[in-house]
mmCIF file of the N, C-alpha and C atoms, coordinates in Angstrom:
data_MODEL
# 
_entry.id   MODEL 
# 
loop_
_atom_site.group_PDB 
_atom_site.id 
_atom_site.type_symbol 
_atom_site.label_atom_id 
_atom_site.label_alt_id 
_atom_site.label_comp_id 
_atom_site.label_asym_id 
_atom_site.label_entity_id 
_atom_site.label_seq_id 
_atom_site.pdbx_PDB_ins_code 
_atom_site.Cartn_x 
_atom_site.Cartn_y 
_atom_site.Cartn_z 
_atom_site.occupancy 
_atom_site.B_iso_or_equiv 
_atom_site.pdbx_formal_charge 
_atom_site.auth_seq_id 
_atom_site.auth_comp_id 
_atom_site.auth_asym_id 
_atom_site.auth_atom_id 
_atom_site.pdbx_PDB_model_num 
ATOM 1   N N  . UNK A 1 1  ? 0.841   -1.183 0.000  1.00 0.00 ? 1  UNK A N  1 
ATOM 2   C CA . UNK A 1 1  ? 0.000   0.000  0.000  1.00 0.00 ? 1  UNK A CA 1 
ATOM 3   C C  . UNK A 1 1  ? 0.881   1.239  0.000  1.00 0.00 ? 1  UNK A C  1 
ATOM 4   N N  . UNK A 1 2  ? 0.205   2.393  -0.371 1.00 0.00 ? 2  UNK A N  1 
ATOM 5   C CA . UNK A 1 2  ? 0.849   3.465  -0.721 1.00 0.00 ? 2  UNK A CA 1 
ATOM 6   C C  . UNK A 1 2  ? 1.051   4.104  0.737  1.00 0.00 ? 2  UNK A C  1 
ATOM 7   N N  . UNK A 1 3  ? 2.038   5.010  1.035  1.00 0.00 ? 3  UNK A N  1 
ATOM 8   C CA . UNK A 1 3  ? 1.589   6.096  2.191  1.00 0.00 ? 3  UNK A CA 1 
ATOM 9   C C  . UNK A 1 3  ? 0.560   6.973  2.244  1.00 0.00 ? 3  UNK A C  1 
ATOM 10  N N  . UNK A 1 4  ? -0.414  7.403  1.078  1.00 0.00 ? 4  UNK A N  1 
ATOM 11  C CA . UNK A 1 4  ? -1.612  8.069  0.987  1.00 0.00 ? 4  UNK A CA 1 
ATOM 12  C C  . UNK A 1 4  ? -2.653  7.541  0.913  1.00 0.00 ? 4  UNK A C  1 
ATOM 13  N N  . UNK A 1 5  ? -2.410  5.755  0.646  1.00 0.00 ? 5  UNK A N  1 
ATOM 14  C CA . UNK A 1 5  ? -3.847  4.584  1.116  1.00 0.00 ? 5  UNK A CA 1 
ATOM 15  C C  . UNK A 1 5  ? -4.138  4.642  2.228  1.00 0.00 ? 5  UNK A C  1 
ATOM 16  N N  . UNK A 1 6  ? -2.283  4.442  3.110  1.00 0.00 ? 6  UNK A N  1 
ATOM 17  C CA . UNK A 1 6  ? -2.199  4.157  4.906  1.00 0.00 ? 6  UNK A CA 1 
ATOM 18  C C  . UNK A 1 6  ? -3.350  5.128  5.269  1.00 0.00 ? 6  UNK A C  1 
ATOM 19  N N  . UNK A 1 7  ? -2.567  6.908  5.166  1.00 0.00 ? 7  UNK A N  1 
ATOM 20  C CA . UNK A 1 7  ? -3.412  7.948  5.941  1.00 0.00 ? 7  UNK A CA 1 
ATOM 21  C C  . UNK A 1 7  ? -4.680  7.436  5.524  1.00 0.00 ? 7  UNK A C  1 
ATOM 22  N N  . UNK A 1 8  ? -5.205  7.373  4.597  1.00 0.00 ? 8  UNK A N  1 
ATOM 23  C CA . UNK A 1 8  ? -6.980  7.627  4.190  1.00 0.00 ? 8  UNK A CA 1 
ATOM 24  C C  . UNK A 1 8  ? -7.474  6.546  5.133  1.00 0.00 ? 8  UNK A C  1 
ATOM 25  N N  . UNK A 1 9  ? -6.685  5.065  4.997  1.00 0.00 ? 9  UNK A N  1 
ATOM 26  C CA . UNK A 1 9  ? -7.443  4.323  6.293  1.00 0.00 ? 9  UNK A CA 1 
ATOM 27  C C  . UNK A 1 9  ? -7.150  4.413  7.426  1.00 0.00 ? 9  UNK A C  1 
ATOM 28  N N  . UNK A 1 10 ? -5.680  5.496  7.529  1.00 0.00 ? 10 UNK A N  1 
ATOM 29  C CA . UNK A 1 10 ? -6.339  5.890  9.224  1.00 0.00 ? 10 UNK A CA 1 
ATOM 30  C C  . UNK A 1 10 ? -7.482  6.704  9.322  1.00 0.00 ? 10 UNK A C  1 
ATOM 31  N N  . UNK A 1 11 ? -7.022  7.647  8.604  1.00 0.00 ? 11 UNK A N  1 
ATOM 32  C CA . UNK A 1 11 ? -8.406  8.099  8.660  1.00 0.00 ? 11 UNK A CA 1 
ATOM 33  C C  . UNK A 1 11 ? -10.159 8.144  8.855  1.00 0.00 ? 11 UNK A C  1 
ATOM 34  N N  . UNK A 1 12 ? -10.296 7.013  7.984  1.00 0.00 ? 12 UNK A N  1 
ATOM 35  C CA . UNK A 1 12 ? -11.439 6.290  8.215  1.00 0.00 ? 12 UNK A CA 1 
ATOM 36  C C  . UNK A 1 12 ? -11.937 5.603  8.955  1.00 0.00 ? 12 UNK A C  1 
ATOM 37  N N  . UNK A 1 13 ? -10.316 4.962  9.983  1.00 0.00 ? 13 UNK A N  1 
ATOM 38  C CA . UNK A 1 13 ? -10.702 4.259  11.070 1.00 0.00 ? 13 UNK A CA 1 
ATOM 39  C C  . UNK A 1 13 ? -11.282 5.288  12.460 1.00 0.00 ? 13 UNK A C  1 
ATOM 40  N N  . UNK A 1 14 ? -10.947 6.187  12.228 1.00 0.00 ? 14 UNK A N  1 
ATOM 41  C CA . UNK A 1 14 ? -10.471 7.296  13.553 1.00 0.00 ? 14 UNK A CA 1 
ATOM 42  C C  . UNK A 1 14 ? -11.987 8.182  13.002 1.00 0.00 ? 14 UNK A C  1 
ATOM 43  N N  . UNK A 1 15 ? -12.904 8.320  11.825 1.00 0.00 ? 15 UNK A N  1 
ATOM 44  C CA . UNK A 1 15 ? -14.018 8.584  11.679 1.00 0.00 ? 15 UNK A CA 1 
ATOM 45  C C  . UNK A 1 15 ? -15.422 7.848  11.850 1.00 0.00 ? 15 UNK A C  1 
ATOM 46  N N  . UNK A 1 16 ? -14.473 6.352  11.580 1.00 0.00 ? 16 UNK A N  1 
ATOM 47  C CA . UNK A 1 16 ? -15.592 5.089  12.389 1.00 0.00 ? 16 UNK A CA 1 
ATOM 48  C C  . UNK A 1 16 ? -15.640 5.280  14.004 1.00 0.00 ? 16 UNK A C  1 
ATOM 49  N N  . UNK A 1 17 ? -14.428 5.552  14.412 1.00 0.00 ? 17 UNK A N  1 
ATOM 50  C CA . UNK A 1 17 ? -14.505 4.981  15.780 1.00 0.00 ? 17 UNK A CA 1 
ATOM 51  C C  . UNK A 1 17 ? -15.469 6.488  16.503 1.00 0.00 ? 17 UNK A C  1 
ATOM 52  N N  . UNK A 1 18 ? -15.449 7.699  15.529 1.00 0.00 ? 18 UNK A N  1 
ATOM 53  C CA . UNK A 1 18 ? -15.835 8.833  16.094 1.00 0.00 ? 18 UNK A CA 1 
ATOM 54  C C  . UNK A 1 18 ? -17.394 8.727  15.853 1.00 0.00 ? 18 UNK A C  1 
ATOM 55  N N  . UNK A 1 19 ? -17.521 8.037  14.693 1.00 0.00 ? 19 UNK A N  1 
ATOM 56  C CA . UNK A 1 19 ? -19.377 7.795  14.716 1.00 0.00 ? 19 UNK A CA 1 
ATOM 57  C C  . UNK A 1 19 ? -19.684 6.721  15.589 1.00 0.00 ? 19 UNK A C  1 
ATOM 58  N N  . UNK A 1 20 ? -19.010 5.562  16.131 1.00 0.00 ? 20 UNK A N  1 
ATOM 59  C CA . UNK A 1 20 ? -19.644 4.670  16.903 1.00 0.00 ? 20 UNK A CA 1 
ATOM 60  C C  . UNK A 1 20 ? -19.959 5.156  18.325 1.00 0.00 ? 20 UNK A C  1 
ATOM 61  N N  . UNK A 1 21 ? -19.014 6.518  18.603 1.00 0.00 ? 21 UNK A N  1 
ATOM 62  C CA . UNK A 1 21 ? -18.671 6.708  19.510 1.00 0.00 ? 21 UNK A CA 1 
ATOM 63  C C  . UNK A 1 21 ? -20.318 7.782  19.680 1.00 0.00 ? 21 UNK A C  1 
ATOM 64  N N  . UNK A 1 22 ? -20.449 8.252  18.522 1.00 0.00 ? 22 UNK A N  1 
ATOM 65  C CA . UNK A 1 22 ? -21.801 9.282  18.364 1.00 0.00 ? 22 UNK A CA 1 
ATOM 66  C C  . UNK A 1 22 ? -23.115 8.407  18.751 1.00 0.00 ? 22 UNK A C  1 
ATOM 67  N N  . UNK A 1 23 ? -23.364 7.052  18.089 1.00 0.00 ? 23 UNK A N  1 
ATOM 68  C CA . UNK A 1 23 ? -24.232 5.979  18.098 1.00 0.00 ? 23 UNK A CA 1 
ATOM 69  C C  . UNK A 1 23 ? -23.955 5.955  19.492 1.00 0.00 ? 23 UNK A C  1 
ATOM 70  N N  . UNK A 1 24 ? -23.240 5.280  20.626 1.00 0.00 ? 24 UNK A N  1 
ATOM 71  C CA . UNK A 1 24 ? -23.161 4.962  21.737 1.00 0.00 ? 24 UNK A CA 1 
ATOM 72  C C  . UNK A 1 24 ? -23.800 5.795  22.788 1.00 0.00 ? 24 UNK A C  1 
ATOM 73  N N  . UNK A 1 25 ? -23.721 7.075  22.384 1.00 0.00 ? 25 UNK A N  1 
ATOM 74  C CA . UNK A 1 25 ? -24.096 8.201  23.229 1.00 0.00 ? 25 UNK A CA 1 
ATOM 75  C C  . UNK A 1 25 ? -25.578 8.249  23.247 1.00 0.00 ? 25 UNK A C  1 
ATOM 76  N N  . UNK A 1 26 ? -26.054 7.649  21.629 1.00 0.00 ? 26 UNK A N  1 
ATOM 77  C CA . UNK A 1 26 ? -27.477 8.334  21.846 1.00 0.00 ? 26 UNK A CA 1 
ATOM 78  C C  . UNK A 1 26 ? -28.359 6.523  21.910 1.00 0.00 ? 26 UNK A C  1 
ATOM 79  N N  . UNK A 1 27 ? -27.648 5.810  21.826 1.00 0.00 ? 27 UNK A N  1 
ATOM 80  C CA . UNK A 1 27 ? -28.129 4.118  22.114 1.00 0.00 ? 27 UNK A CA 1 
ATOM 81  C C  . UNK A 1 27 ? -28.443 4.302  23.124 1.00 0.00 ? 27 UNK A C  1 
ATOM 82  N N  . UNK A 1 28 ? -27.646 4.450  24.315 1.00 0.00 ? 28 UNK A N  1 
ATOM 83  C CA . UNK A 1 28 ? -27.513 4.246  25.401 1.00 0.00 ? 28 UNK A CA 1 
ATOM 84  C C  . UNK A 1 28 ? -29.051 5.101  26.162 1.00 0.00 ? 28 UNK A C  1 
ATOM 85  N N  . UNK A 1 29 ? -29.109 5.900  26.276 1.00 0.00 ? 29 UNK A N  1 
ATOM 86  C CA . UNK A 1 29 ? -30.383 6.773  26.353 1.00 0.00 ? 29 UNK A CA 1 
ATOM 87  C C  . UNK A 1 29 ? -31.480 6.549  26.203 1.00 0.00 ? 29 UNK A C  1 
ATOM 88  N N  . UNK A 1 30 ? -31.820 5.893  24.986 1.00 0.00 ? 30 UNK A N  1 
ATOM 89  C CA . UNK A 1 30 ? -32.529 5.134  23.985 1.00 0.00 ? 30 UNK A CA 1 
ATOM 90  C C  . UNK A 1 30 ? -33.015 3.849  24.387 1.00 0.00 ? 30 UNK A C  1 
ATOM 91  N N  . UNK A 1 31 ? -31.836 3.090  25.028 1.00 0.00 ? 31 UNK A N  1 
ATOM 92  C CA . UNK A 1 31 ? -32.264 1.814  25.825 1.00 0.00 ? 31 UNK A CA 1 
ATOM 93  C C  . UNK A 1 31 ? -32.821 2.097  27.140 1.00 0.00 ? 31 UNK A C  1 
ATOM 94  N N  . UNK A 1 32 ? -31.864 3.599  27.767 1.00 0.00 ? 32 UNK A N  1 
ATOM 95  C CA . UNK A 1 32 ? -32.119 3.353  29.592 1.00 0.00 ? 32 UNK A CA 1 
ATOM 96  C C  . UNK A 1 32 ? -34.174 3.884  29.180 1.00 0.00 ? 32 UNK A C  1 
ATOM 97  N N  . UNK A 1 33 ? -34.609 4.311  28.410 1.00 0.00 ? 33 UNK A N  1 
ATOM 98  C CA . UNK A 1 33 ? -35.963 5.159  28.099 1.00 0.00 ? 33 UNK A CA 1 
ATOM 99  C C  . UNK A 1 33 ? -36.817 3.721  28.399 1.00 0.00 ? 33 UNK A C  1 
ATOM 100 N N  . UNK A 1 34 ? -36.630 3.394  27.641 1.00 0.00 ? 34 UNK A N  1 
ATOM 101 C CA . UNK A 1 34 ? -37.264 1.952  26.970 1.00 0.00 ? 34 UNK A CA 1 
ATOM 102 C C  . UNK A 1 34 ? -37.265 1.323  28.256 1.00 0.00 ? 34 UNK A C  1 
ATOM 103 N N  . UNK A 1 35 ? -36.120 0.927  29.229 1.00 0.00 ? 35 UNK A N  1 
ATOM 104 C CA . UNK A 1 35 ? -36.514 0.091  30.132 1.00 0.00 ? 35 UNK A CA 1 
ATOM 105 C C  . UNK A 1 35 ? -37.609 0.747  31.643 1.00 0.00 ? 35 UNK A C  1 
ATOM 106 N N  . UNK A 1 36 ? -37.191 1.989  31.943 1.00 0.00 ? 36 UNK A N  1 
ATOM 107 C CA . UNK A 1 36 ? -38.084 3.001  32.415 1.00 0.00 ? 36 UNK A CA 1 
ATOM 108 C C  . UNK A 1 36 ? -39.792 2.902  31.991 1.00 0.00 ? 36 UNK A C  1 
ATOM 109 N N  . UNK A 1 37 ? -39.747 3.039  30.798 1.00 0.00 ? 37 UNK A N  1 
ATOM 110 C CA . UNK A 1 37 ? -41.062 2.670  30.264 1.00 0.00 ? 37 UNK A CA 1 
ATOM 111 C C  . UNK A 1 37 ? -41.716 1.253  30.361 1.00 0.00 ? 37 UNK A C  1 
ATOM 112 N N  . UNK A 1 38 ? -40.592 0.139  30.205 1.00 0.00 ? 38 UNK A N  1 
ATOM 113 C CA . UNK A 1 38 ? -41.024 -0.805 30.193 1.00 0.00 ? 38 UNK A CA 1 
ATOM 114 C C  . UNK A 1 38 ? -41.792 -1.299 31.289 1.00 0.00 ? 38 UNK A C  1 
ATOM 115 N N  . UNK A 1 39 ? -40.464 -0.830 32.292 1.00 0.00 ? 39 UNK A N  1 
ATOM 116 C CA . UNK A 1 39 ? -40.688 -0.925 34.198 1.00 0.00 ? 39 UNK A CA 1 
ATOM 117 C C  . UNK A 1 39 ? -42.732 -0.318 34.207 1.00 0.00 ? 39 UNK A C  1 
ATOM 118 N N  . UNK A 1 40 ? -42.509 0.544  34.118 1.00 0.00 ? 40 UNK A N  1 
ATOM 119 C CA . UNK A 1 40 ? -43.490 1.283  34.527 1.00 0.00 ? 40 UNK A CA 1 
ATOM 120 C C  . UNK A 1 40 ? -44.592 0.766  33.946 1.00 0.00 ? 40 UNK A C  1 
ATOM 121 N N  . UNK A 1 41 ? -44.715 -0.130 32.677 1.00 0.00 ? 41 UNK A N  1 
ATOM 122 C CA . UNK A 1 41 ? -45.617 -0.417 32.334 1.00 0.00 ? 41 UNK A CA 1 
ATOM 123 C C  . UNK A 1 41 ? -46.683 -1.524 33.003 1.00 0.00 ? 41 UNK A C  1 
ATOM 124 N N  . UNK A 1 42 ? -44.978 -2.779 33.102 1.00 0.00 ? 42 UNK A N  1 
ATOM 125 C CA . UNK A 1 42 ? -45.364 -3.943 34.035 1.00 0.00 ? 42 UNK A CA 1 
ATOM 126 C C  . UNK A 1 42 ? -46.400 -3.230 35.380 1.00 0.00 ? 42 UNK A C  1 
ATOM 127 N N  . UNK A 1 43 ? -45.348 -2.213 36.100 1.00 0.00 ? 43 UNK A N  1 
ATOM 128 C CA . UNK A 1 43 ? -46.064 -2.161 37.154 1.00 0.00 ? 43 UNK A CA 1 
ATOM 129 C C  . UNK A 1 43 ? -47.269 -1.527 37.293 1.00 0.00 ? 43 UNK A C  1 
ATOM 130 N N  . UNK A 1 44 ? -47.471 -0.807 36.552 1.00 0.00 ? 44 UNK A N  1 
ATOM 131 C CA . UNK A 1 44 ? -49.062 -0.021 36.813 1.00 0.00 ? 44 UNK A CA 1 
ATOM 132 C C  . UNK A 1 44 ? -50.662 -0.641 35.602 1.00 0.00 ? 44 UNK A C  1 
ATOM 133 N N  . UNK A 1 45 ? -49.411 -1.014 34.372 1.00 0.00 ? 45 UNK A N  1 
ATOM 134 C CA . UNK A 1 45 ? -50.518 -1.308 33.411 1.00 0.00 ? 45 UNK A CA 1 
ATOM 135 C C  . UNK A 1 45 ? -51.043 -0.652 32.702 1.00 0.00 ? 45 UNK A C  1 
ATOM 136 N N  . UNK A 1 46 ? -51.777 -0.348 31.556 1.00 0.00 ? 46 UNK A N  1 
ATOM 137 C CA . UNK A 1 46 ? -52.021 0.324  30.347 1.00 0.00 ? 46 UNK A CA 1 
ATOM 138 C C  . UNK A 1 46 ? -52.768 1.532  31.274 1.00 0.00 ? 46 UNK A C  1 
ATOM 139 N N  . UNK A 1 47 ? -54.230 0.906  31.656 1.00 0.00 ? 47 UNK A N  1 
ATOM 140 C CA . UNK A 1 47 ? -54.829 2.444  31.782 1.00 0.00 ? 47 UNK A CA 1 
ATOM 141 C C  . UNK A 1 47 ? -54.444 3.219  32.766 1.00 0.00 ? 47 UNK A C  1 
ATOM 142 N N  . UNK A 1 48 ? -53.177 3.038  33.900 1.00 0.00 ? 48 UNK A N  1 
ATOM 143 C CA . UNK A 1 48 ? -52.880 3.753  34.515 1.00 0.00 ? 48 UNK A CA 1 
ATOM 144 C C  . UNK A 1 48 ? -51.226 4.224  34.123 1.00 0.00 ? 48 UNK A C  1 
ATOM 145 N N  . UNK A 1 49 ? -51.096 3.797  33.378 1.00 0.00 ? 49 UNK A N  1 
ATOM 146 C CA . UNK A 1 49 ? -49.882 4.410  31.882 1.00 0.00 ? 49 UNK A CA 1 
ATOM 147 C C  . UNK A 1 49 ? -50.289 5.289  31.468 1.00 0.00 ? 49 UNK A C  1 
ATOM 148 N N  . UNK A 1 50 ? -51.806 5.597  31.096 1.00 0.00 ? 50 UNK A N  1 
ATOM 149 C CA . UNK A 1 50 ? -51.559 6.411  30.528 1.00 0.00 ? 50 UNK A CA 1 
ATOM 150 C C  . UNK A 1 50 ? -52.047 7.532  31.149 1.00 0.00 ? 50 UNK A C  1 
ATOM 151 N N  . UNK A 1 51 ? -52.416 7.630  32.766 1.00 0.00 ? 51 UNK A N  1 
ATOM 152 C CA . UNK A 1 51 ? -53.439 8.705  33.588 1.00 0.00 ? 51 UNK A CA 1 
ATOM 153 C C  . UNK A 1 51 ? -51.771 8.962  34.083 1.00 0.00 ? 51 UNK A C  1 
ATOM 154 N N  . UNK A 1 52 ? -50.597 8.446  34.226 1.00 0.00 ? 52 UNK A N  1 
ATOM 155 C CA . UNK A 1 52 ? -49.477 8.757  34.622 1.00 0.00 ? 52 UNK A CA 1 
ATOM 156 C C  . UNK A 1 52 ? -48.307 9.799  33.621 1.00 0.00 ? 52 UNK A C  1 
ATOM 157 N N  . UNK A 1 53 ? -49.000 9.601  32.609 1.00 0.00 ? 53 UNK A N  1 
ATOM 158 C CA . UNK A 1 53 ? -48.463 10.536 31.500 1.00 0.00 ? 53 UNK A CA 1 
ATOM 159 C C  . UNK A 1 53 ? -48.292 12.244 31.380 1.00 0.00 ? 53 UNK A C  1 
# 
């Protein structure tokens, strides 16, 4: 490989790792929501889901 292939796939690696790193931030949030909701659902149940809203 050339020295201007190398940079471009560092590059690309160091722009992957900066979007996974973007995904992680907003996953994470995304899941803790979901289980909050989930919780809350088990415990109270639809029609008081939704008088809790």
């Amino acid at each position: 490989m050339e020295v201007s292939h190398l940079k471009g796939l560092k590059e690309q690696e160091e722009e992957n790792q900066k979007l996974k790193r973007i995904y992680a931030d907003q996953a994470l949030p995304l899941e803790m929501a979901k289980d909050v909701i989930s919780e809350k659902w088990q415990i109270l149940g639809p029609e008081e889901m939704l008088l809790a809203i």
